[in-house]
VEXVEX-44697 format. One record per residue (C-alpha): residue in three letters; chain; x negated, y, z negated. Coordinates in steps of 0.02 Angstrom, whole numbers. Layout:
BEGIN
REC lumgu vexgu     c1     c2     c3
REC   ALA     A      X      Y      Z
...
//
This chain:
BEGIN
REC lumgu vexgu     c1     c2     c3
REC   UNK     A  -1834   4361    396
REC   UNK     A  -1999   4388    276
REC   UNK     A  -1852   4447    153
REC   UNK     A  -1763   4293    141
REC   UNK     A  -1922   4192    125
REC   UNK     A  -1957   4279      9
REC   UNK     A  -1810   4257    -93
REC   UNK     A  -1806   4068    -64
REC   UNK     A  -1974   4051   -139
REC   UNK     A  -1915   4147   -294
REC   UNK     A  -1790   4039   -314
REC   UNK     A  -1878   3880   -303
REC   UNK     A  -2019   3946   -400
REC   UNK     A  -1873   3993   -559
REC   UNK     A  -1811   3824   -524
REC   UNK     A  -1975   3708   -558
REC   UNK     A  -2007   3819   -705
REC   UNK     A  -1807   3790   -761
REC   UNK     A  -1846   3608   -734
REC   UNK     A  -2011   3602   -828
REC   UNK     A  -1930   3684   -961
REC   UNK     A  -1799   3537  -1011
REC   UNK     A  -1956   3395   -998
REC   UNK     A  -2000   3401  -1178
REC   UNK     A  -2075   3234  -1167
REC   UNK     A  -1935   3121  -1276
REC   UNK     A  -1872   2977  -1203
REC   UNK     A  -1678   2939  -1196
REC   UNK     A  -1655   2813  -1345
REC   UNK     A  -1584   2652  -1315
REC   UNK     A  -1485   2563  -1445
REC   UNK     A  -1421   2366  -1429
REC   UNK     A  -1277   2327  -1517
REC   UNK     A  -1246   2148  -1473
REC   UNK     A  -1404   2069  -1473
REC   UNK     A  -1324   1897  -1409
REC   UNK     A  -1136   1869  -1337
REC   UNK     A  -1052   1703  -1291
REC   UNK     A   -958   1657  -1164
REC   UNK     A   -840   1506  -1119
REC   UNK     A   -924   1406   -996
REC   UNK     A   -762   1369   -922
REC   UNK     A   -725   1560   -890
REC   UNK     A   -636   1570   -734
REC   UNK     A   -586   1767   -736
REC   UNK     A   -665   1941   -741
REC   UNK     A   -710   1962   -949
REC   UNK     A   -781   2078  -1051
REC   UNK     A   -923   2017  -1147
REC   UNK     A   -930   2146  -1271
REC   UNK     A   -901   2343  -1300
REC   UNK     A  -1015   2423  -1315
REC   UNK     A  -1150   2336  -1295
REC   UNK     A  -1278   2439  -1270
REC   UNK     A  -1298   2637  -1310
REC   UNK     A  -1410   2762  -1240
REC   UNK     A  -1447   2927  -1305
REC   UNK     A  -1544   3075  -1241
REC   UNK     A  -1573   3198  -1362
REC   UNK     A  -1580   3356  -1231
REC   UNK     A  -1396   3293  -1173
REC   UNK     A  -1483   3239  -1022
REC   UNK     A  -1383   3160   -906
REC   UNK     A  -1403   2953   -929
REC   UNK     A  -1368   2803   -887
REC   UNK     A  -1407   2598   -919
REC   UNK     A  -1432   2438   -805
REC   UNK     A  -1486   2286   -820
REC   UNK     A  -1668   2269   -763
REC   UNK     A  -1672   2095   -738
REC   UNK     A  -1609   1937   -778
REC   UNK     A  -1684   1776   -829
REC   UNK     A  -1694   1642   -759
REC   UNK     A  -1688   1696   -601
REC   UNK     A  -1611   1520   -540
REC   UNK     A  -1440   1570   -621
REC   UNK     A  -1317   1673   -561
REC   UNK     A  -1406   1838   -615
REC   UNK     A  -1333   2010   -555
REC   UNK     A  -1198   1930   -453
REC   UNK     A  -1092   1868   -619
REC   UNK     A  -1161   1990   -759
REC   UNK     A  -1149   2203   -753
REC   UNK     A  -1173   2334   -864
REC   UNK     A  -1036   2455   -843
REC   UNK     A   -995   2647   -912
REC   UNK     A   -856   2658  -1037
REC   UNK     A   -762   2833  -1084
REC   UNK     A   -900   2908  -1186
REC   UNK     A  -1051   2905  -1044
REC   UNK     A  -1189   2844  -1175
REC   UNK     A  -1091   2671  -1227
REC   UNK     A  -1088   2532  -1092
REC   UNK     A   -971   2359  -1083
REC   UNK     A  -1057   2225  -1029
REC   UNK     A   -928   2120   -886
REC   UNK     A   -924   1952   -829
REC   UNK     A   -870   1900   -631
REC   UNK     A   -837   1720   -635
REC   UNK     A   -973   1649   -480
REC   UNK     A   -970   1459   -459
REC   UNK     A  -1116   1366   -562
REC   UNK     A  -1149   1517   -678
REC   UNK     A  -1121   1362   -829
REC   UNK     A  -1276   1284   -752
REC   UNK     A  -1399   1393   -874
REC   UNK     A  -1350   1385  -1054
REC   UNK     A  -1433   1536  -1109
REC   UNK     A  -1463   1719  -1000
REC   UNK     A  -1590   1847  -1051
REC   UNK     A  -1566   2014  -1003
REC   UNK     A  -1664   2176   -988
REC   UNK     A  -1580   2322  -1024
REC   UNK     A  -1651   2487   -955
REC   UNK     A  -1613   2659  -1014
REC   UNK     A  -1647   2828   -920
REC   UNK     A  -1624   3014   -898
REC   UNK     A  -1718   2998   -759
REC   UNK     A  -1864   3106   -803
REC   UNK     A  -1939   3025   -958
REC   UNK     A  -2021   2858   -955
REC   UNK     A  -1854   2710   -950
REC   UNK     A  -1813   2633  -1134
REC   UNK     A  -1779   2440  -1102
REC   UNK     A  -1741   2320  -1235
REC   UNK     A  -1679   2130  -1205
REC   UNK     A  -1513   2048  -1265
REC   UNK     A  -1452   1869  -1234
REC   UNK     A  -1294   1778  -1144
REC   UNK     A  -1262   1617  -1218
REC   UNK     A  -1154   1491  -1130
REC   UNK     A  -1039   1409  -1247
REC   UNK     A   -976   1238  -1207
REC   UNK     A   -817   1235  -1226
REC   UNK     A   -722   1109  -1358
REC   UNK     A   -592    997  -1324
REC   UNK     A   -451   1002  -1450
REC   UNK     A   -437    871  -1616
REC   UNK     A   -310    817  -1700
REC   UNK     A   -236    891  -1879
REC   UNK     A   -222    721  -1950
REC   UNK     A   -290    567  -2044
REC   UNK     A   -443    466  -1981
REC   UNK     A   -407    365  -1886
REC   UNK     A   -263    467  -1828
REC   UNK     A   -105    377  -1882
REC   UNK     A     62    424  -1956
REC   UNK     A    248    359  -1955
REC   UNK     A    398    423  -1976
REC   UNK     A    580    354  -2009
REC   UNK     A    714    399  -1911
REC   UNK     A    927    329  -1915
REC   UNK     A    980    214  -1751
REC   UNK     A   1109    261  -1772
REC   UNK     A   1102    443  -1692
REC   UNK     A   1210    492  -1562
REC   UNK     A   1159    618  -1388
REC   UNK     A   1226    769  -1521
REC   UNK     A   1056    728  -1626
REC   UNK     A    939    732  -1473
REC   UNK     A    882    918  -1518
REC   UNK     A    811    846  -1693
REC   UNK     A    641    845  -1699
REC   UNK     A    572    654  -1770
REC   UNK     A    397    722  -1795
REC   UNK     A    272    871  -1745
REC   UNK     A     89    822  -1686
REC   UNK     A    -30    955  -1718
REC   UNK     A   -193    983  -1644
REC   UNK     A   -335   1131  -1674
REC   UNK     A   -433   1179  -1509
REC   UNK     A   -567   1297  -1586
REC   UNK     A   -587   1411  -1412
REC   UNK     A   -408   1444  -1439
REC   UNK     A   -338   1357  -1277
REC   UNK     A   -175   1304  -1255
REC   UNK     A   -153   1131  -1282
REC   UNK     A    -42   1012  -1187
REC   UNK     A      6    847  -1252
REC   UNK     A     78    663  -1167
REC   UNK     A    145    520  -1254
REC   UNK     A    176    331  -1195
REC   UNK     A    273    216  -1309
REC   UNK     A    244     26  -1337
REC   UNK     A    401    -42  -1314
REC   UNK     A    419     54  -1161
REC   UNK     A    568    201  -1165
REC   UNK     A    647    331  -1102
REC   UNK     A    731    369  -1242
REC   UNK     A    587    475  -1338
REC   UNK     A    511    615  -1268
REC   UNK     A    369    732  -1314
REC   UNK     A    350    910  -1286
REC   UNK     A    233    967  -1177
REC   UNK     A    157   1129  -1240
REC   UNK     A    221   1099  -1428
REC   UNK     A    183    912  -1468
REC   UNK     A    362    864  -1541
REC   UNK     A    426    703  -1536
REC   UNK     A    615    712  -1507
REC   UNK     A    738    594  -1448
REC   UNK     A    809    623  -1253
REC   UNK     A    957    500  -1275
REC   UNK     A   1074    427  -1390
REC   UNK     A    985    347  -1518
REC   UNK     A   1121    205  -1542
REC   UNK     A   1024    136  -1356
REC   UNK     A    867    119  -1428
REC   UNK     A    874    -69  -1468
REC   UNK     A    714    -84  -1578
REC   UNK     A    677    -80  -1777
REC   UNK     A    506     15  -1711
REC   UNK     A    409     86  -1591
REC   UNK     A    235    149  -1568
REC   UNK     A    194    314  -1508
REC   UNK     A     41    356  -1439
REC   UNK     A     -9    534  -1409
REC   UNK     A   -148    623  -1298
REC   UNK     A   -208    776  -1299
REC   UNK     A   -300    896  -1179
REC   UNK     A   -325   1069  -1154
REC   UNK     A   -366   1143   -975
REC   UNK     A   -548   1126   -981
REC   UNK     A   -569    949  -1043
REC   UNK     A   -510    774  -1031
REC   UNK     A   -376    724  -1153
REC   UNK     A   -438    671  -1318
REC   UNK     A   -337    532  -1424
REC   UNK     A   -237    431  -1455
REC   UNK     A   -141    495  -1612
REC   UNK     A    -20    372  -1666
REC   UNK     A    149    379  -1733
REC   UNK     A    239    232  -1806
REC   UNK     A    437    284  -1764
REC   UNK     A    536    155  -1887
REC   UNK     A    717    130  -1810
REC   UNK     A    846    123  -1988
REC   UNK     A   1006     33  -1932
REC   UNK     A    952     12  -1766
REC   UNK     A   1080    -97  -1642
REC   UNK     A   1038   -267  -1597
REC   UNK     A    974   -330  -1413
REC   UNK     A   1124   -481  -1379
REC   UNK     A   1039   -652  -1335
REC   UNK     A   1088   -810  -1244
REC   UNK     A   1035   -950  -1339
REC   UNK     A   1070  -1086  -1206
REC   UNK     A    950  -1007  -1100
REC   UNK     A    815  -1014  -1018
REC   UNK     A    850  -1193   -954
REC   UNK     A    896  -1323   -819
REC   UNK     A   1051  -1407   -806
REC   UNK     A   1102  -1525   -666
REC   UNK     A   1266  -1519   -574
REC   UNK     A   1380  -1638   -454
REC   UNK     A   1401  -1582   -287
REC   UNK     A   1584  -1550   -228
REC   UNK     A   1652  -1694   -121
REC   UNK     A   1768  -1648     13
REC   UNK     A   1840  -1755    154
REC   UNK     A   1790  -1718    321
REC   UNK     A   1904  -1557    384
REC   UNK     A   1943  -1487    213
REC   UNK     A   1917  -1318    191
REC   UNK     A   1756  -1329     49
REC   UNK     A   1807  -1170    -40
REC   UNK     A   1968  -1279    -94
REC   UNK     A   1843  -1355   -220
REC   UNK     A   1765  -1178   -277
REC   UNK     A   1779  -1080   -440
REC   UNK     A   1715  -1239   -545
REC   UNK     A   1642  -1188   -711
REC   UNK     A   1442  -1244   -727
REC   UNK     A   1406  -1176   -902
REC   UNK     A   1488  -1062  -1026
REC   UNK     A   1345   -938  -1092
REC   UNK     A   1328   -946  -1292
REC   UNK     A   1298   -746  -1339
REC   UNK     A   1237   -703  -1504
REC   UNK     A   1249   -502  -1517
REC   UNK     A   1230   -413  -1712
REC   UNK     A   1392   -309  -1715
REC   UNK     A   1482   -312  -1550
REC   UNK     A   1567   -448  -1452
REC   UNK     A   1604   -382  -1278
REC   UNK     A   1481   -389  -1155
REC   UNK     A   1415   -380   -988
REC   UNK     A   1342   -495   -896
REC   UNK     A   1223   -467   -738
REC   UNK     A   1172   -605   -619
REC   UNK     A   1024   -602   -507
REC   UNK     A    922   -717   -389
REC   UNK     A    784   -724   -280
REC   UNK     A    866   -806   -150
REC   UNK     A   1022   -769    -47
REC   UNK     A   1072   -935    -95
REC   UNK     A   1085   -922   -263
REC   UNK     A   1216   -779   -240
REC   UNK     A   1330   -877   -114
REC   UNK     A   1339  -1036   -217
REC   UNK     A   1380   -950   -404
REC   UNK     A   1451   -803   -497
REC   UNK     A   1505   -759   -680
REC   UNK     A   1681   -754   -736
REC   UNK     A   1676   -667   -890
REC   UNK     A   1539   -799   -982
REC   UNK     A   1575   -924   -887
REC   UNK     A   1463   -948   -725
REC   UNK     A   1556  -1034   -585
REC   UNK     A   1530  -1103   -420
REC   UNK     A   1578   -974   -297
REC   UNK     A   1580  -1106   -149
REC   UNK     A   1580  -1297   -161
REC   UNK     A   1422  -1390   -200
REC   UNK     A   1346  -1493    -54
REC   UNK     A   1189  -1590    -89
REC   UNK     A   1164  -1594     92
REC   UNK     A   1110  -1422    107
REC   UNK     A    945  -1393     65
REC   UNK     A    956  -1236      4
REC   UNK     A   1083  -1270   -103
REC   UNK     A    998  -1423   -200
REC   UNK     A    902  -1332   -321
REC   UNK     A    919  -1142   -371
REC   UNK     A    851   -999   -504
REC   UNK     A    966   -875   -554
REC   UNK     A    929   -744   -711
REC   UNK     A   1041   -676   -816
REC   UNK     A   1036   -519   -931
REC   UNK     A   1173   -475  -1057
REC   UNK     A   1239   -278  -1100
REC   UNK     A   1345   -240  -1261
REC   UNK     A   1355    -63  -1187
REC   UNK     A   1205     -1  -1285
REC   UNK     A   1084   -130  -1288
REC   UNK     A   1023   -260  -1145
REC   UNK     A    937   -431  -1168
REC   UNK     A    773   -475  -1095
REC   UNK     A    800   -591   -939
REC   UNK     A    834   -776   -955
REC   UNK     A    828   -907   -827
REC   UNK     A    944  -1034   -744
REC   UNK     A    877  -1183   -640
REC   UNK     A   1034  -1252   -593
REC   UNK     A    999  -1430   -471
REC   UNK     A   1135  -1495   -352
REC   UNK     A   1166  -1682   -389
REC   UNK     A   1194  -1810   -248
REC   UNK     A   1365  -1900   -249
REC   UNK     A   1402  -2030   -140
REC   UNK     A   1531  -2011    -18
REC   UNK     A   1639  -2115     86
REC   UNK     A   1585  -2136    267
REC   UNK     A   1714  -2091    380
REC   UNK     A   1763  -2176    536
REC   UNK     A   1806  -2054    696
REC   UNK     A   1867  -2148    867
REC   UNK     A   1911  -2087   1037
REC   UNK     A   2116  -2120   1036
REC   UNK     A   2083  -2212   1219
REC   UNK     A   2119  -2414   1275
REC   UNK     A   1961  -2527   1289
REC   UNK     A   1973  -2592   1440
REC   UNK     A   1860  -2737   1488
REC   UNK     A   1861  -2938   1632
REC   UNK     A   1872  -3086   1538
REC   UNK     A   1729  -3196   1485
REC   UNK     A   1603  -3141   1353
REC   UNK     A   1639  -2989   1295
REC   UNK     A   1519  -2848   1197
REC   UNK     A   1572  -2670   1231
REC   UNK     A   1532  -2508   1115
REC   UNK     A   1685  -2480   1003
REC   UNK     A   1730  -2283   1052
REC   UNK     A   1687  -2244    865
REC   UNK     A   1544  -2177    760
REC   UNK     A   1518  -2125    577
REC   UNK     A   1520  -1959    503
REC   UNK     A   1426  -1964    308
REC   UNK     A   1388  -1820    212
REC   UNK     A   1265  -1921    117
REC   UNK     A   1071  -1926    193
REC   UNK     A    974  -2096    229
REC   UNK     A   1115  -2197    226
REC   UNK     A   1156  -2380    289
REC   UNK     A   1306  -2434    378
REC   UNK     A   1375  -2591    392
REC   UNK     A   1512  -2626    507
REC   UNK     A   1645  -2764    482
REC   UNK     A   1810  -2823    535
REC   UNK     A   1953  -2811    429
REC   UNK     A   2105  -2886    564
REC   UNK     A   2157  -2915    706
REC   UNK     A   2173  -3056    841
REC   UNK     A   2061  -3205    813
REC   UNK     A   1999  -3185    980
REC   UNK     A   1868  -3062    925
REC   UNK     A   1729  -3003    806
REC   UNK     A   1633  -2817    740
REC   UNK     A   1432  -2820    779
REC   UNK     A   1391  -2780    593
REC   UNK     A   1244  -2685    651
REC   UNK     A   1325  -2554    772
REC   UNK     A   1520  -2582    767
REC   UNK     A   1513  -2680    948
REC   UNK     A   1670  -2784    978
REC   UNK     A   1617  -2959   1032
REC   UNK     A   1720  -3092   1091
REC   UNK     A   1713  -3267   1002
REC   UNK     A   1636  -3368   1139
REC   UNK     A   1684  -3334   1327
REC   UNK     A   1863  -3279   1346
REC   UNK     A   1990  -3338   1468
REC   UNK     A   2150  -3291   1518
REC   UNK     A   2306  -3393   1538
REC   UNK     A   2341  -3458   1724
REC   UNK     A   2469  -3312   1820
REC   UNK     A   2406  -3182   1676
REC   UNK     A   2338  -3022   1743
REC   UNK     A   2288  -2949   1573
REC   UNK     A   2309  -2985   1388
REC   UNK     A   2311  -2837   1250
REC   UNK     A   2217  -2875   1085
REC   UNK     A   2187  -2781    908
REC   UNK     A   2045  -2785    819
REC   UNK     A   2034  -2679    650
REC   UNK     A   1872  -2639    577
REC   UNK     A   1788  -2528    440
REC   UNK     A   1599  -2473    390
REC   UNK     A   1523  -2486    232
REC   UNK     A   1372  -2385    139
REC   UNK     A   1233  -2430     53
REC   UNK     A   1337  -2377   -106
REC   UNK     A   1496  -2498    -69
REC   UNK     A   1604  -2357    -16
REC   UNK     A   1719  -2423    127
REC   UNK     A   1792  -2313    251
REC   UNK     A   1976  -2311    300
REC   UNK     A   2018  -2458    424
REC   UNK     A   2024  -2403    621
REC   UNK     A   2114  -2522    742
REC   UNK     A   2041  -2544    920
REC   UNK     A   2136  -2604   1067
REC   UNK     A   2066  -2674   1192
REC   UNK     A   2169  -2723   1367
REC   UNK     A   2043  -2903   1450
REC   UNK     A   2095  -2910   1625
REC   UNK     A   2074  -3066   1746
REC   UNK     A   1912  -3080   1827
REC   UNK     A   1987  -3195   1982
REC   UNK     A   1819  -3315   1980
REC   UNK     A   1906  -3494   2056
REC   UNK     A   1919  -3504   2219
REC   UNK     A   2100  -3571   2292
REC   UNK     A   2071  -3738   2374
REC   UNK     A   2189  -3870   2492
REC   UNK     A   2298  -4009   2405
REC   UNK     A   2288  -4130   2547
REC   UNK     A   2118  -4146   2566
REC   UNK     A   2107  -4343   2568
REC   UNK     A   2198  -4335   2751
REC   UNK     A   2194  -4229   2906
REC   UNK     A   2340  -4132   2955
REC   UNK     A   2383  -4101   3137
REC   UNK     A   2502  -3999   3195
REC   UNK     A   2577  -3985   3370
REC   UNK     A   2688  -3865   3469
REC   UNK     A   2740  -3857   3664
REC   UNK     A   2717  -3711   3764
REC   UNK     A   2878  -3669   3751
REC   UNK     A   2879  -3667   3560
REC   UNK     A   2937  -3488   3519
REC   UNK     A   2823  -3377   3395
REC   UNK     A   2853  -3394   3211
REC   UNK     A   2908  -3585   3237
REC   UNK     A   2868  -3677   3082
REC   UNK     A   2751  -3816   3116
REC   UNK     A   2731  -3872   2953
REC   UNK     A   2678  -3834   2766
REC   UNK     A   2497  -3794   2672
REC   UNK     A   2497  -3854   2508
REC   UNK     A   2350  -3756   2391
REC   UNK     A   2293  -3748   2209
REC   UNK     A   2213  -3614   2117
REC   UNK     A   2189  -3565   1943
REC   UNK     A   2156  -3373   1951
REC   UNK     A   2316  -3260   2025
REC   UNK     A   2291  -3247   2199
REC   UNK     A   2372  -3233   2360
REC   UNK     A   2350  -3356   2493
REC   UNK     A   2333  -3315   2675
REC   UNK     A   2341  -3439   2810
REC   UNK     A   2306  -3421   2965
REC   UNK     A   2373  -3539   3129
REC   UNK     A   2323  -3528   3294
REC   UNK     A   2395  -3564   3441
REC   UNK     A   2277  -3637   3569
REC   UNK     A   2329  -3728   3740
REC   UNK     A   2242  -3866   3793
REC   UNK     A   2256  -3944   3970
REC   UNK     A   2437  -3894   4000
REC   UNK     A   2484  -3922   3828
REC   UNK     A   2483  -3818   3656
REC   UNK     A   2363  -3873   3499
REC   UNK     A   2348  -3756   3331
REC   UNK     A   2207  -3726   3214
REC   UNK     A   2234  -3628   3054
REC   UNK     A   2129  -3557   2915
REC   UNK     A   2164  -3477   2752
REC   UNK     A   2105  -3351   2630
REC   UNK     A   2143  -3270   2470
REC   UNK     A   2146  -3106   2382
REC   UNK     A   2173  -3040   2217
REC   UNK     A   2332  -2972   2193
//
């Protein structure tokens, strides 16, 4: 055991004097070979700032290596975004870059560098990190930035691959650039490229109805907002023409339809309400498309070719139907027109009244007559006035002019032994407008009302009649003579009544209608 202690201290004394015998007293030399570096402030991914950096040296061959001390500010994001690291040869160092939210919030980083060999006193020396803002990208061309470019209408979709013009753009961090366009007219037709900037056409040319158009195009890259607008005059050579409808926009006025009561009113469709004047460049068969706010408008018209026609008939009665907007546009199969306008207002026409009656007898008592006539008025026009009259018929009677009423001329009476009398009377009603209605004949059965009472003839002497007891029933005693004016039947009555051994009679009479 005193052995081995022994030997351990041997050892340990050979190694301290080993050790003390490779401290010669020179520092490990520290060389910085990028005093400053810049980086993007928009840096989103792990980057190396620069290689190498920093060197350190020991001139022993000491075993070395380099940090960073420290980092100021402090309020940045410091060790946790920037690190020295060892490359292949173990005295040069990269200096990395993790991407940590808000490093961009410090624009410039100092940074310590220490060097060691661990024995001799540590070598630092300081470099900087500057954050670079990063640029958005400008535009190649004149100031302001403006350009044209000519181009044939006449294209068709084979040509849509040609490129009409190229905008260029420098971004001086060497970002990709992306670009957008918008176009005054408004079209589909042109397109840009997204990554390159070319301006190309999608779509046949030949349906780009316009002798120019203005281009404007925006720029970004992906770090700030898009710069611009460079713009680019596209002149259209031979372009076609939009059609137009000269007798549009405008508001014409129309007659309703008239139709007698019961006819079918799409009898009096398909009438023409205008004939649309087109004035096109080059072609001559068109299109035409009808539209209208209301469901209305739809029902009541239609195109035919360039004519527009009523669909239904016209009725001025209908509300909806008075007054209308449709819009029209116009295609020669390339080119539409803008959008005209169409007021088209229903026009009142008078119409006939019309007369409709119950088919039934009128059946009234003589004397003074006023009974309703079984009839009333149908009139497709609104507000109207009717005036009833008679047109024929027995002299007996008259029309109420105010509601058709037939009216007997003073009290009537029948003839004596008549039970009823059948009259006529024809009548007709009349607007405010004059129109007269067809003639409709009444008839009208007056019955007898049986007002006089039947009364005796011999009134200016008493009559007596006598019988004996042994007179048989039914005997005749003697005859009644009466006088009435109305039909009647009368009944007499004769009693029999014995008086003191002897027979008398009374009678009595009365009447009924028959």
């Amino acid at each position: 055991m005193v052995f081995l202690r022994t030997i351990v201290l041997i050892f340990l004394t050979f190694l301290k004097i080993s050790m003390q015998a490779t401290d010669d007293g020179i520092p490990p030399v520290l060389t910085v070979n990028i005093a400053d570096v810049e980086l993007n402030e928009k840096e989103d991914a792990r980057t190396k700032l620069g290689a190498p950096v920093v060197t350190c040296e020991d001139a022993d061959g000491d075993p070395i290596r380099a940090y960073i001390e420290s980092i100021l500010p402090t309020s940045g994001c410091g060790l946790k975004c920037l690190q020295l690291e060892p490359m292949g040869n173990p005295t040069q160092f990269k200096l990395m870059f993790q991407p940590v939210d808000g490093f961009g919030a410090t624009s410039l980083y100092t940074l310590t560098i220490a060097c060691t060999d661990d024995m001799e006193p540590v070598v630092e020396k300081t470099m900087s990190v500057t954050i670079v803002s990063n640029t958005a990208p400008v535009f190649k061309k004149n100031s302001p930035p403006k350009d044209s470019v000519n181009t044939n209408g006449q294209k068709t979709s084979h040509d849509t691959n040609e490129d009409l013009y190229e905008v260029k753009t420098n971004d001086v961090d060497g970002d990709p650039v992306f670009y957008s366009m918008a176009t005054n007219p408004i079209t589909s037709l042109l397109e840009i490229e997204y990554t390159t900037g070319q301006i190309k056409a999608a779509q046949d040319l030949r349906l780009l109805c316009e002798q120019l158009v203005v281009a404007s195009v925006s720029a970004r890259d992906a770090y700030n907002p898009a710069v611009g607008t460079f713009t680019v005059d596209i002149n259209i050579k031979n372009n076609n023409v939009r059609p137009s409808i000269t007798n549009l926009d405008t508001t014409i006025t129309v007659d309703e339809n008239v139709w007698a009561i019961g006819d079918d009113p799409s009898a009096l469709a398909d009438k023409r309400v205008l004939t649309m004047n087109v004035v096109d460049g080059k072609l001559d068969d068109f299109t035409y498309n009808q539209l209208s706010l209301t469901a209305e408008g739809m029902e009541s018209y239609y195109m035919d070719g360039d004519k527009l026609k009523t669909r239904i008939a016209l009725n001025y009665e209908r509300e909806d139907q008075r007054s209308v907007k449709l819009y029209f546009t116009v295609n020669d199969g390339y080119c539409q027109s803008e959008t005209y306008f169409l007021n088209v207002d229903v026009n009142d026409v008078p119409e006939e009244p019309v007369l409709t009656h119950y088919d039934m007898l009128i059946e009234v008592y003589e004397g003074e007559i006023n009974v309703p006539n079984n009839v009333f008025v149908l009139d497709e026009d609104l507000d109207e006035v009717h005036t009833f009259s008679k047109s024929g018929g027995d002299d007996e009677f008259d029309i109420d002019p105010n509601n058709g009423n037939i009216l007997s001329v003073g009290s009537l009476t029948l003839k004596k032994n008549t039970k009823f009398s059948n009259y006529e009377v024809k009548m007709r009603v009349t607007d405010k407008h004059g129109l007269v209605s067809a003639k409709y004949t009444a008839k009208i059965r007056v019955y007898d009302a049986n007002t006089n009472r039947p009364y005796f003839t011999h009134q200016t002497r008493p009559l007596r009649l006598s019988a004996l007891d042994c007179t048989p029933p039914g005997a005749k005693l003697g005859q009644f003579g009466t006088l009435q004016s109305s039909l009647a039947v009368v009944v007499v009555v004769v009693v029999v009544v014995v008086v003191n051994g002897s027979s008398s009679s009374s009678s009595s009479s009365s009447s009924s209608i028959w």
